[in-house]
C-alpha positions as a Markdown table, in Angstrom:
| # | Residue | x | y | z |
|---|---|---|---|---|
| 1 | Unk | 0.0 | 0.0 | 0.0 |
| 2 | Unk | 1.7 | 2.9 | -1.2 |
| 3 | Unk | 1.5 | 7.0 | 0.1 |
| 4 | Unk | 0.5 | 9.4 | -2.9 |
| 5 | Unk | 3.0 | 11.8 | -3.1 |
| 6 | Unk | 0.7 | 14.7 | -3.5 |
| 7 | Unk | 0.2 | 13.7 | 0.4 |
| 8 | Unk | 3.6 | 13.9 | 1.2 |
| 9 | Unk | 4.1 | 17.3 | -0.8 |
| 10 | Unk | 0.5 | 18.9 | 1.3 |
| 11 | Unk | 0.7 | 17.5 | 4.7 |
| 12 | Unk | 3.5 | 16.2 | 5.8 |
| 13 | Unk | 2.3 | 15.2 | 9.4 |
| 14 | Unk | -0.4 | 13.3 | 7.6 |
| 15 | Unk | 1.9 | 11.3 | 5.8 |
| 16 | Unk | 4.1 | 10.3 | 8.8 |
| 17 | Unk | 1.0 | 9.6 | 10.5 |
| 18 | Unk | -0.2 | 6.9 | 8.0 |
| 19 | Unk | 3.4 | 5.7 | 8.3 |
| 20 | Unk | 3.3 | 5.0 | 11.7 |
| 21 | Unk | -0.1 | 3.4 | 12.0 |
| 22 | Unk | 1.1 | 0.4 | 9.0 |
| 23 | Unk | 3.9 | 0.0 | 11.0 |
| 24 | Unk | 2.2 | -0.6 | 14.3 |
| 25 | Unk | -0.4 | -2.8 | 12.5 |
| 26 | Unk | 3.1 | -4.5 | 10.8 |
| 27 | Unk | 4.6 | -5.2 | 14.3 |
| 28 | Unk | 1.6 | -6.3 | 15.4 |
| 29 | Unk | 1.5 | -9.3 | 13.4 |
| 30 | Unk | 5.1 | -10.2 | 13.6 |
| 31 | Unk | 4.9 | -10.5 | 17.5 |
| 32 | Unk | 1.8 | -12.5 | 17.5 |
| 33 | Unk | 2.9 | -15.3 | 19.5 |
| 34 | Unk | 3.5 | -18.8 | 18.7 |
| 35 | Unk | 2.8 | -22.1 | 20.1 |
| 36 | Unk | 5.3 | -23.5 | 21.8 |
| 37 | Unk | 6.4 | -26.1 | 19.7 |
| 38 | Unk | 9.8 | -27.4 | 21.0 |
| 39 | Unk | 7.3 | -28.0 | 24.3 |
| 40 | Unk | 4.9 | -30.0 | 22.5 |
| 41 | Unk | 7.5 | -32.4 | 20.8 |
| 42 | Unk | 9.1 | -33.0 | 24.9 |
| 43 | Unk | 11.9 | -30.7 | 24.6 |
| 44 | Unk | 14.3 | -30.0 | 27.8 |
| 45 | Unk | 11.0 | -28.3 | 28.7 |
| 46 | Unk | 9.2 | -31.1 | 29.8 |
| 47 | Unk | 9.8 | -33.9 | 31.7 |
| 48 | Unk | 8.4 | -37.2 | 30.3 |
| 49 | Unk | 7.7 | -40.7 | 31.5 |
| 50 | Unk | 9.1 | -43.2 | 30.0 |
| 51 | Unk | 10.0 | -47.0 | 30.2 |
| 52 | Unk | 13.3 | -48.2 | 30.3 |
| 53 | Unk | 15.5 | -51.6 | 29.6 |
| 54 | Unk | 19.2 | -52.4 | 29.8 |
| 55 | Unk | 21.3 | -53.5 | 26.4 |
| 56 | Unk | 22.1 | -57.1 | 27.3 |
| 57 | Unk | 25.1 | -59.2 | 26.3 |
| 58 | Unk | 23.5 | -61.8 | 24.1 |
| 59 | Unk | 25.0 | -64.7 | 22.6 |
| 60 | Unk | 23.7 | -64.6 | 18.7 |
| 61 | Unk | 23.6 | -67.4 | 16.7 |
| 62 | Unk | 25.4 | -66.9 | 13.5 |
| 63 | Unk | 23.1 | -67.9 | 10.3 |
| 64 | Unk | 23.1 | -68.6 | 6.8 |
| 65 | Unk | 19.2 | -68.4 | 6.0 |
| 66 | Unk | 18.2 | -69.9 | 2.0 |
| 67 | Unk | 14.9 | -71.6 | 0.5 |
| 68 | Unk | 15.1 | -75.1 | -0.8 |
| 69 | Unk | 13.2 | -77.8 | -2.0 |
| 70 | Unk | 12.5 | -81.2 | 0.1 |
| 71 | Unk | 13.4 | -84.4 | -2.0 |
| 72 | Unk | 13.8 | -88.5 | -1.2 |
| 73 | Unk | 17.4 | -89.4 | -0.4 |
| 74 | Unk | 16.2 | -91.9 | -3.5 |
| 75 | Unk | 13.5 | -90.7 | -6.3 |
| 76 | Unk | 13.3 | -93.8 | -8.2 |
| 77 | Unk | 10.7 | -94.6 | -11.9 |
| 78 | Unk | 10.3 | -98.1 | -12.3 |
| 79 | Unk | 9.8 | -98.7 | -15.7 |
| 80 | Unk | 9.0 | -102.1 | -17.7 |
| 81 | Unk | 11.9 | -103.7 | -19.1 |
| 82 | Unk | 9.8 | -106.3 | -21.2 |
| 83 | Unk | 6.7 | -105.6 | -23.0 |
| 84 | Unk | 3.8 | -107.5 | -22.0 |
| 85 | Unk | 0.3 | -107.4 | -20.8 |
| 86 | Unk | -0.4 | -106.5 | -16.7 |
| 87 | Unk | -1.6 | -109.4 | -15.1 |
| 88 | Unk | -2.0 | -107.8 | -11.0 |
| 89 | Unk | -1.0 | -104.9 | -9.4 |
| 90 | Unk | 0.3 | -105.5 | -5.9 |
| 91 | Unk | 1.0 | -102.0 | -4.9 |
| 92 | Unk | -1.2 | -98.5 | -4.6 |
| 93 | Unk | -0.1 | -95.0 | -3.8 |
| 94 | Unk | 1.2 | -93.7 | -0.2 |
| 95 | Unk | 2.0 | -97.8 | 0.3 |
| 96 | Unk | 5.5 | -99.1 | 1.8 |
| 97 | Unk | 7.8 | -101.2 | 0.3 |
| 98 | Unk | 10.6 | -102.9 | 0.6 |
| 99 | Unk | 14.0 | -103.6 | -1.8 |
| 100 | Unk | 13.2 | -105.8 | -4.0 |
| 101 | Unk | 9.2 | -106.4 | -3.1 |
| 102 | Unk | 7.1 | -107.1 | -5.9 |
| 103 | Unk | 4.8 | -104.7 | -6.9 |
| 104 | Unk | 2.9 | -105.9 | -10.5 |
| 105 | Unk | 3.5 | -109.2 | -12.8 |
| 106 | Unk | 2.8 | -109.7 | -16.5 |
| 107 | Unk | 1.6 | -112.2 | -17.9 |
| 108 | Unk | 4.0 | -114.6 | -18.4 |
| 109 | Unk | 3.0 | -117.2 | -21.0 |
| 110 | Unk | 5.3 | -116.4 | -23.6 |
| 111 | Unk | 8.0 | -115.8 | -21.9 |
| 112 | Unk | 8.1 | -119.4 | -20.3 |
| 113 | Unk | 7.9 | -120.7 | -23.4 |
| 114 | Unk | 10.8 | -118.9 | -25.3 |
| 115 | Unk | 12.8 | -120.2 | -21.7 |
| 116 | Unk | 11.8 | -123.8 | -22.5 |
| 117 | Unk | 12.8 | -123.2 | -26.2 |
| 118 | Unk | 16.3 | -122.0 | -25.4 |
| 119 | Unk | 16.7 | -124.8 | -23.0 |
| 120 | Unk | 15.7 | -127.3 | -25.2 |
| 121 | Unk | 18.1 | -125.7 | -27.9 |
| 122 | Unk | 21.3 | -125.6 | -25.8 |
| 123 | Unk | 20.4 | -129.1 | -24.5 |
| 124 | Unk | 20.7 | -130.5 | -27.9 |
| 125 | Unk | 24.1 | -128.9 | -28.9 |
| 126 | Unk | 25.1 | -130.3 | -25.3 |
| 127 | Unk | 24.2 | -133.7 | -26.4 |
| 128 | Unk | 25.7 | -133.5 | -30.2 |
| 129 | Unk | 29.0 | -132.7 | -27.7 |
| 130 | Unk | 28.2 | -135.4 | -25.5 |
| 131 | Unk | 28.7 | -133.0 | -22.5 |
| 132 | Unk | 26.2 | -131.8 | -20.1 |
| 133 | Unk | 23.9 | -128.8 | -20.7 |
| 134 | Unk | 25.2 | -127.1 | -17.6 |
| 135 | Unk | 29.0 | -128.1 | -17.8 |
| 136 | Unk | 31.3 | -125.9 | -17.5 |
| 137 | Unk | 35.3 | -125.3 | -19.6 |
| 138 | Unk | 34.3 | -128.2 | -21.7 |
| 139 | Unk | 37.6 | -129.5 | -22.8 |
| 140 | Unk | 37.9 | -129.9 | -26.5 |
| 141 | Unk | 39.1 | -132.9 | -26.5 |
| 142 | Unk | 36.7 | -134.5 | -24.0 |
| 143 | Unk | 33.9 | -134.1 | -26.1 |
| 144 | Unk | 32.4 | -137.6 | -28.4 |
| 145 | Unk | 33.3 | -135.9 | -31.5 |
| 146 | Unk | 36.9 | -135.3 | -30.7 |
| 147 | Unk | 37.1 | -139.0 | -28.5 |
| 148 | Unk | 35.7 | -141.2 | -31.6 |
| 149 | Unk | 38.2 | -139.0 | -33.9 |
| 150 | Unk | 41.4 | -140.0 | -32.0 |
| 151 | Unk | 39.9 | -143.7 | -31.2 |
| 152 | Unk | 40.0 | -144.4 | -35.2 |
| 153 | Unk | 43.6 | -142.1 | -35.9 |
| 154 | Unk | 45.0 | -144.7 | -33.1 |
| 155 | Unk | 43.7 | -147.5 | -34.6 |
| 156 | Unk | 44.9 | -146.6 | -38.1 |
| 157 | Unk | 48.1 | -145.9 | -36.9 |
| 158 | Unk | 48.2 | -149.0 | -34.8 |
| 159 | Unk | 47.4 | -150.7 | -38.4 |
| 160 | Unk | 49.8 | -149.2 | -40.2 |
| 161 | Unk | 53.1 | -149.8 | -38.1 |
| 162 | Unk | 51.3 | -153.7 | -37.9 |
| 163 | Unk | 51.2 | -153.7 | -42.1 |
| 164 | Unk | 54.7 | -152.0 | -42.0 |
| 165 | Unk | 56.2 | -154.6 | -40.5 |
| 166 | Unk | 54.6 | -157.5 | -42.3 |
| 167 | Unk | 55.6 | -156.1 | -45.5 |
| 168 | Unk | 59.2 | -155.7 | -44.4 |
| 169 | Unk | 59.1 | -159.9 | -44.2 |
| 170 | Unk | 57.3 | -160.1 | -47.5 |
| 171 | Unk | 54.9 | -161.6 | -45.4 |
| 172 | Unk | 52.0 | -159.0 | -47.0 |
| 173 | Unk | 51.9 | -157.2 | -50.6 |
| 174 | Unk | 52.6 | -153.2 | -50.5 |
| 175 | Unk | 49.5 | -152.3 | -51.8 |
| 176 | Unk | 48.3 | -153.5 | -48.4 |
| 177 | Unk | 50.8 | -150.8 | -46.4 |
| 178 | Unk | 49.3 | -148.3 | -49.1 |
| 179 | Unk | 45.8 | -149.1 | -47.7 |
| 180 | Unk | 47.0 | -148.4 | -44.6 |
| 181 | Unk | 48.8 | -145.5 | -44.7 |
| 182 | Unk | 46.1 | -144.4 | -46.7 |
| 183 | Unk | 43.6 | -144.7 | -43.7 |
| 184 | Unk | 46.4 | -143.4 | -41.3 |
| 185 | Unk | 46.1 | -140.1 | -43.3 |
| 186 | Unk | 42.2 | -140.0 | -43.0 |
| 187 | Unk | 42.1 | -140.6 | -39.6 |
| 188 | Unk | 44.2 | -138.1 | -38.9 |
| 189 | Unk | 42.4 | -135.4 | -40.9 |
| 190 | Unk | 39.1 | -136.7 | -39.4 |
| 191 | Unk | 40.5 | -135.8 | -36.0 |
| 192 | Unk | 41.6 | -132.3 | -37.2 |
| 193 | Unk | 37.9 | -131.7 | -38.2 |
| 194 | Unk | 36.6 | -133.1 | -35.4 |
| 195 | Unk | 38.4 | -130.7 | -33.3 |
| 196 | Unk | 36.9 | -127.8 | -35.7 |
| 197 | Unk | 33.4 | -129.1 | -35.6 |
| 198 | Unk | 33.7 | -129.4 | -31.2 |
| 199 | Unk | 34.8 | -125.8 | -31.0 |
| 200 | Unk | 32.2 | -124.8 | -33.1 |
| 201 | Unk | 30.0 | -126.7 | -31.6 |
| 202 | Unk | 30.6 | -125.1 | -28.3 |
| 203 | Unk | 30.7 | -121.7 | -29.3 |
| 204 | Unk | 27.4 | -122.4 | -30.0 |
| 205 | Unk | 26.7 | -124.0 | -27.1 |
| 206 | Unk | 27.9 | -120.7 | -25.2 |
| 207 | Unk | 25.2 | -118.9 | -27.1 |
| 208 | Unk | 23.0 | -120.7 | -26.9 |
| 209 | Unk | 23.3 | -120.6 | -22.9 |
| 210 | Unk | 23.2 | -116.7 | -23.4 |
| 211 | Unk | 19.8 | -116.7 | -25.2 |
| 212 | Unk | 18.9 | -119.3 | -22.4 |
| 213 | Unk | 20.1 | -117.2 | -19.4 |
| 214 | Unk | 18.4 | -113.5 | -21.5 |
| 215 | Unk | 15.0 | -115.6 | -21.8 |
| 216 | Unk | 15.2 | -116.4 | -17.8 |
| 217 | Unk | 16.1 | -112.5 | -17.7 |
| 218 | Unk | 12.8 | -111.6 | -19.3 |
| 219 | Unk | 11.0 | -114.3 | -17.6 |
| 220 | Unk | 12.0 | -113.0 | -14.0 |
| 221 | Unk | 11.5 | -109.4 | -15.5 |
| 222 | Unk | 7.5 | -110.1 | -15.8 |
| 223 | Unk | 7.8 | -109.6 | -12.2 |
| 224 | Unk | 8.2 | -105.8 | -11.5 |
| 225 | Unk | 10.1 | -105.2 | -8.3 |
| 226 | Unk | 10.8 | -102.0 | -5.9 |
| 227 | Unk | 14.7 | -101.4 | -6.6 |
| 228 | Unk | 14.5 | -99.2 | -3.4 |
| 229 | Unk | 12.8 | -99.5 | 0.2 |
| 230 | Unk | 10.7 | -96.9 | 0.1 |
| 231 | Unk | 6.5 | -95.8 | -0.8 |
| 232 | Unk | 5.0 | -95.7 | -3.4 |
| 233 | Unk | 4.8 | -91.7 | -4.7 |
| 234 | Unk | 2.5 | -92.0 | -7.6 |
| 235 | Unk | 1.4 | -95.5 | -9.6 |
| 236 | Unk | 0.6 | -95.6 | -13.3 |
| 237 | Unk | -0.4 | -98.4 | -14.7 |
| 238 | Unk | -3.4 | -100.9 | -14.0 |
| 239 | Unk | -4.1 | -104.5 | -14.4 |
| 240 | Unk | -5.0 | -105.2 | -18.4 |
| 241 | Unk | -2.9 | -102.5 | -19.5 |
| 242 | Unk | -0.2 | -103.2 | -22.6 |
| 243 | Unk | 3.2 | -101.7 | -21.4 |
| 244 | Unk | 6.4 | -102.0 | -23.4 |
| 245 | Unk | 9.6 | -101.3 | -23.0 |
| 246 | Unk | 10.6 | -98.2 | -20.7 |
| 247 | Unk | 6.7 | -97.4 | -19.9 |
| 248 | Unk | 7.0 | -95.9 | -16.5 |
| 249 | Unk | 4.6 | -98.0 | -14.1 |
| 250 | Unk | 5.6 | -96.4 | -10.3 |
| 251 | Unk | 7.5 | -93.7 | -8.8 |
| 252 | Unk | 8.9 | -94.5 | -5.3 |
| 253 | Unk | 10.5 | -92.2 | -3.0 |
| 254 | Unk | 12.4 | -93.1 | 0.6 |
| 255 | Unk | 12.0 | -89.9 | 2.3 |
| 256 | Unk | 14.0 | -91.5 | 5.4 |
| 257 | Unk | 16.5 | -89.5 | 5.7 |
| 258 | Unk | 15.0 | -86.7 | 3.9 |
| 259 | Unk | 17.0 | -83.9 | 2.3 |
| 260 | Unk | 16.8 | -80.7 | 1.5 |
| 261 | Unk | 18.6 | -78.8 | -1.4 |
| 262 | Unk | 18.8 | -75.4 | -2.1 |
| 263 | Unk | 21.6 | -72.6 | -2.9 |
| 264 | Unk | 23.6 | -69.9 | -0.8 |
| 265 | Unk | 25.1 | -66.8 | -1.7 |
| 266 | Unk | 29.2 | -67.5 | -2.7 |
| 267 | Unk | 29.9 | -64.8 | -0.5 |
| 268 | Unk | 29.4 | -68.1 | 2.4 |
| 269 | Unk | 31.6 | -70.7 | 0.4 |
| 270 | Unk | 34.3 | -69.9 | 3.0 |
| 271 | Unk | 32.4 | -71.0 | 6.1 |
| 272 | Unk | 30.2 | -73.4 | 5.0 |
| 273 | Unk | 31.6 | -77.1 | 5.8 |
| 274 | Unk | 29.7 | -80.5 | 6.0 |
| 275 | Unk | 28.3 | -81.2 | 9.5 |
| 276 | Unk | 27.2 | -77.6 | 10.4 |
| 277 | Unk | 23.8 | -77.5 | 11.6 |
| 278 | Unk | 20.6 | -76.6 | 9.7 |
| 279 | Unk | 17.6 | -75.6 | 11.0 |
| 280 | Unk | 14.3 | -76.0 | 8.6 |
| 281 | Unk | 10.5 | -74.7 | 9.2 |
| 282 | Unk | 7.4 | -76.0 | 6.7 |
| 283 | Unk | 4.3 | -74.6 | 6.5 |
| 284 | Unk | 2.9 | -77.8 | 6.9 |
| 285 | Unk | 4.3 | -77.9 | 10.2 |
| 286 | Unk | 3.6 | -74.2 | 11.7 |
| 287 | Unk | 5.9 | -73.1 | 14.7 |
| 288 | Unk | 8.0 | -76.7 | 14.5 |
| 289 | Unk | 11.4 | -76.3 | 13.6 |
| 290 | Unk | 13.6 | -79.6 | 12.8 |
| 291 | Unk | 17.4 | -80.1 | 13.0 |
| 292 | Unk | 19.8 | -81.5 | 10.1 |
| 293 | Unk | 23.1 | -81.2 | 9.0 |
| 294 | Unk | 24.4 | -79.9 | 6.0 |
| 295 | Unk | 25.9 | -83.2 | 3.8 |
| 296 | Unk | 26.8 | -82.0 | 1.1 |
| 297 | Unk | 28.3 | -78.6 | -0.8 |
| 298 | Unk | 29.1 | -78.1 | -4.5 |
| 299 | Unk | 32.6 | -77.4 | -5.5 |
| 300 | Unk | 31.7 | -75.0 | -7.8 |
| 301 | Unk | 29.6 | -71.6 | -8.2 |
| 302 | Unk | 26.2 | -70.8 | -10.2 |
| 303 | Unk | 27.6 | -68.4 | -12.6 |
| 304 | Unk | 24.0 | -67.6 | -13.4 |
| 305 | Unk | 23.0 | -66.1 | -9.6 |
| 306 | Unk | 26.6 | -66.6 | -7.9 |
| 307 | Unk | 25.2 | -69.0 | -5.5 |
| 308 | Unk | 26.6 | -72.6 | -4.5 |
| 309 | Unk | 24.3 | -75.5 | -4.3 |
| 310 | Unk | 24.1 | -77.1 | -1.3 |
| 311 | Unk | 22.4 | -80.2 | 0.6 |
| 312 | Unk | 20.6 | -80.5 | 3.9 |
| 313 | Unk | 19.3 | -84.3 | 5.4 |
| 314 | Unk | 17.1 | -84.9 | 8.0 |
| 315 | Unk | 16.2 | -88.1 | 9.8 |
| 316 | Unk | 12.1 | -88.0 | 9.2 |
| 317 | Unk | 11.1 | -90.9 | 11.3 |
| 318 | Unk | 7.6 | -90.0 | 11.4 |
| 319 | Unk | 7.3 | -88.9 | 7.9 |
| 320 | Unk | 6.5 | -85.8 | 9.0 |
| 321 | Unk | 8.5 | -83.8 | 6.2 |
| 322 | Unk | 7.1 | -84.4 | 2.6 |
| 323 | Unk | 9.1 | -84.6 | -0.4 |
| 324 | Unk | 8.3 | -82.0 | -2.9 |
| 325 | Unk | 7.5 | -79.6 | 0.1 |
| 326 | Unk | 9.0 | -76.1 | 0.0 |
| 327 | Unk | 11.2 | -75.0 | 3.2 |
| 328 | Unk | 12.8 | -72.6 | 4.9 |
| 329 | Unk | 16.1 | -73.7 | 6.3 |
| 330 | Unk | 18.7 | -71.3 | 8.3 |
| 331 | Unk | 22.5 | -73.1 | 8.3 |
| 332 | Unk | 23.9 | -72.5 | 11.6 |
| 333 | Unk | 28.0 | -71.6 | 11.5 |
| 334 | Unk | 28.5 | -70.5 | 15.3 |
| 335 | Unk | 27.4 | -68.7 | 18.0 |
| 336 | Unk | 28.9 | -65.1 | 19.2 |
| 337 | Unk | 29.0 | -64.6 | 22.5 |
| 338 | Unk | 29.6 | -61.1 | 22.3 |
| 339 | Unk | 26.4 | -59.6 | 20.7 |
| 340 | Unk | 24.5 | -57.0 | 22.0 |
| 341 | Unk | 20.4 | -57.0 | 22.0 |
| 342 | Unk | 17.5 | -54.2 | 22.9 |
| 343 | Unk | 13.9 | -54.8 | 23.1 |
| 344 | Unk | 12.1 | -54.1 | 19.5 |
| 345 | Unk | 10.2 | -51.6 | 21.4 |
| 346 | Unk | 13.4 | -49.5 | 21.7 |
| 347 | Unk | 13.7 | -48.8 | 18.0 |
| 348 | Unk | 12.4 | -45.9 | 16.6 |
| 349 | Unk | 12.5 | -45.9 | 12.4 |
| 350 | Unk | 11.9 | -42.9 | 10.3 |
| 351 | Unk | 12.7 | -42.3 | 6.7 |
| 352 | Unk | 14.9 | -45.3 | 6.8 |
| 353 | Unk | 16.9 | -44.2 | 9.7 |
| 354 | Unk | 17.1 | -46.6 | 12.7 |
| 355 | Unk | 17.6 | -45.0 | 16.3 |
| 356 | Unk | 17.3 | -45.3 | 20.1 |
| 357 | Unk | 16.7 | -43.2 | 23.2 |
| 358 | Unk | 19.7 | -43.8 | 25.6 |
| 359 | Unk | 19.1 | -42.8 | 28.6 |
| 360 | Unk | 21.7 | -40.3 | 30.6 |
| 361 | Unk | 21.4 | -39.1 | 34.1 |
| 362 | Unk | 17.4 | -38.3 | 33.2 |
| 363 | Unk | 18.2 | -37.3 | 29.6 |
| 364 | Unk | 17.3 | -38.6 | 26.2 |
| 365 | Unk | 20.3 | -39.0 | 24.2 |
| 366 | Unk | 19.6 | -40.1 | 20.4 |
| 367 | Unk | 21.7 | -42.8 | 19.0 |
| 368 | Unk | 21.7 | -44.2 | 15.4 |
| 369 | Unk | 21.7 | -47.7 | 15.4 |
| 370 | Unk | 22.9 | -50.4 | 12.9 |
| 371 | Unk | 20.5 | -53.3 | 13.9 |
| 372 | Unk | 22.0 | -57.4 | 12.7 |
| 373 | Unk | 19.8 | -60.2 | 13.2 |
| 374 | Unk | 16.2 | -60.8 | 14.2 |
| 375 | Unk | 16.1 | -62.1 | 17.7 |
| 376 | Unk | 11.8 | -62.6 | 18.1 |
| 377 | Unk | 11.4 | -59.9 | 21.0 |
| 378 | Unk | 14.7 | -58.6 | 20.9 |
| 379 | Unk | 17.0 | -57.6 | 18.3 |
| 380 | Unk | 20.7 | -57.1 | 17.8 |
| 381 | Unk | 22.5 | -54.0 | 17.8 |
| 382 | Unk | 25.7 | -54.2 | 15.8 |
| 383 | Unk | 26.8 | -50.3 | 16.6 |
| 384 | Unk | 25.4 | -47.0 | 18.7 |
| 385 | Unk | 24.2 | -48.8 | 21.9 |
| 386 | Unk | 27.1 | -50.8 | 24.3 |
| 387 | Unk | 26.2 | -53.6 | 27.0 |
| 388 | Unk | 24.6 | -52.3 | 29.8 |
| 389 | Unk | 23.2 | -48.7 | 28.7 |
| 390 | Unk | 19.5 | -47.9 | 29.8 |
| 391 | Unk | 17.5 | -47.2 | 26.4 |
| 392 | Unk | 14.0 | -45.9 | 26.0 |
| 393 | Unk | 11.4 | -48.5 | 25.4 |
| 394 | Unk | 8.0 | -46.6 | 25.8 |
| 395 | Unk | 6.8 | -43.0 | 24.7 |
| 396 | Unk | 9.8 | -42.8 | 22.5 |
| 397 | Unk | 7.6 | -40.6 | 19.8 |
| 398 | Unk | 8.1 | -37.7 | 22.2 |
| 399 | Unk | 11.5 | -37.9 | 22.7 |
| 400 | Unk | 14.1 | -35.9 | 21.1 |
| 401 | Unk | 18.3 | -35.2 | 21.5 |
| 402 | Unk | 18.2 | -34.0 | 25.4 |
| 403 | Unk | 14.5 | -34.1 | 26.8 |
| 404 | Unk | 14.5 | -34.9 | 30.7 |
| 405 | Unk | 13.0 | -37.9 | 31.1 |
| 406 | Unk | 11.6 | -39.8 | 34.8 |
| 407 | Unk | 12.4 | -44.1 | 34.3 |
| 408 | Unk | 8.9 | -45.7 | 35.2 |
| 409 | Unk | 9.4 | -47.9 | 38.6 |
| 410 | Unk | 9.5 | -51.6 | 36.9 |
| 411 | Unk | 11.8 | -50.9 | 34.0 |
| 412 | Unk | 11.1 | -53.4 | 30.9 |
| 413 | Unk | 13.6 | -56.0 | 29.8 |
């Protein structure tokens, strides 16, 4: 609001008049007074009540925490090694079996009789041998081919050195030492080939055991047996049903021990070792944590997420822990028995800065704080608070750096 200056040149009083009556209206409003503010927010004004508890000296377990997967120790698919048609089932789902239990048949009509045919087959090349079916490093020379062979070359030879002899007293014309020497030399070849024909003959004799021993293979194979002791997870197949060759019929699992796999950070590789413990929680068990140990650690790092693979087992007695199940397991690598905790209550968080009250001879001293791991009701305070100060657990929105504060009788812990 500005003075024509026609005023100022005509009446000069007037003008300082108007002047002094915006300034007192001016003044007026800049000493209005204000609300005590620094009173409000407990300032060194006001003494305030407050809660207190000591920072304890708490040993803190030292954790690796990661998500895994629950699996069997052994996942097994039992699949058909035969083709065939299924006679029974002997199994269902959830059931328990043991190593080597049977748990469906085929039907086993054909296979019998391709046994009996491969039987019968090696039995004859046994007898053409004149060895047993079942004997075992047949000799060559033991068999009836090779025997009858060497019967007649000793016999011709016997004959000849007889006719030799004769002829040498003129007692018998040459033409009969001819004849002999003649048989002698036949003999002799026969025995040769009879040696051929008995090797050959027992090579086949070795296969044909082998097509014997695969048709008793097959024939035992119609009976489809648990490789593992464990349950059944899942069966698929049913009696009737045509299954050949690698059809998957069960899926078994032994979930006793029970592990768990999942991956940590690399940042860890240097502390983790087998035997540490692990602690795992499941949300089919709520508020039940079990204990394993860590078995087994990959030598090398995911490139993909930097992270090592790493495996967890625990006993699972009662079954209680599923495979497939989703958990979340915490691997244990010592406990510090230097930590320092304070209640939850004590920390006070705005725009992402952590802080406590300590209090001082009656006064509120601020501390930032670097807080570590969860401890349920307490928490761990890595720097800002020492062992044994008196921090602020109640009414801590009104406190700021040096408001006198009065410790409620029955301080918190």
């Amino acid at each position: 609001m500005g003075i024509p200056a026609s005023w100022n040149r005509k009446s000069p009083a007037i003008a300082l008049a108007i002047v002094t009556l915006l300034a007192g209206c001016g003044g007026k409003e800049a000493g209005a007074p204000k609300g005590d503010n620094t009173s409000r927010q407990g300032g060194p004004g006001e003494e305030i009540s407050v809660a207190a508890a000591p920072a304890l000296r708490t040993p803190i377990p030292r954790k690796i925490e990661f998500v895994g997967s629950l699996a069997g120790v052994e996942q097994v698919t039992l699949s058909s090694e035969v083709e065939g048609t299924v006679e029974k089932v002997h199994a269902d789902l959830g059931d328990p079996v043991r190593k080597g239990q049977t748990l469906a048949s085929l039907v086993q009509d054909e296979f019998v009789f391709r046994r009996d045919q491969a039987r019968a087959e090696t039995a004859q090349i046994a007898a053409k041998l004149g060895i047993a079916p079942d004997a075992e490093g047949a000799d060559v020379e033991q068999t009836s081919l090779v025997r009858k062979a060497l019967a007649e070359y000793d016999n011709a030879r016997k004959d000849l050195e007889r006719r030799k002899d004769l002829a040498v007293k003129n007692l018998i014309a040459m033409k009969d030492v001819d004849d002999a020497e003649a048989r002698f030399l036949v003999s002799e070849a026969n025995v040769r080939a009879a040696r051929e024909e008995a090797n050959t003959l027992l090579a086949t004799l070795r296969a044909k055991r082998a097509q014997a021993g695969l048709a008793e293979k097959k024939l035992r194979d119609t009976l489809l047996k648990s490789p593992i002791e464990g349950f059944i997870e899942a069966r698929l197949i049913s009696t009737g049903e045509y299954v050949k060759v690698g059809t998957p019929l069960f899926r078994i699992v032994d979930d006793h021990p029970i592990r768990l796999l999942g991956e940590v950070s690399e940042a860890y590789a240097t502390s983790l070792k087998s035997g540490l413990p692990v602690d795992l929680s499941v949300d089919s068990q709520p508020g039940k944590t079990f204990r394993g140990a860590l078995r087994r650690i990959s030598p090398a790092s995911n490139p993909a997420n930097r992270a090592i693979q790493v495996e967890a087992t625990y006993p699972n007695d009662d079954r209680a822990l599923k495979s497939g199940s989703f958990g979340k397991a915490a691997i244990l690598l010592r406990v510090d028995p230097e930590g320092v905790s304070i209640p939850k209550q004590a920390v006070v968080t705005f725009a992402g800065i952590e802080k406590v009250f300590v209090i001082d001879n009656n006064v509120a001293r601020e501390r930032r704080v670097k807080l570590g791991d969860d401890l349920g009701e307490r928490v761990e305070v890595v720097e800002g608070v020492a062992a044994g100060q008196q921090v602020a657990v109640s009414h801590t929105g009104k406190l700021v750096e040096g408001s006198r504060v009065r410790v409620e009788a029955g301080e918190r812990k």
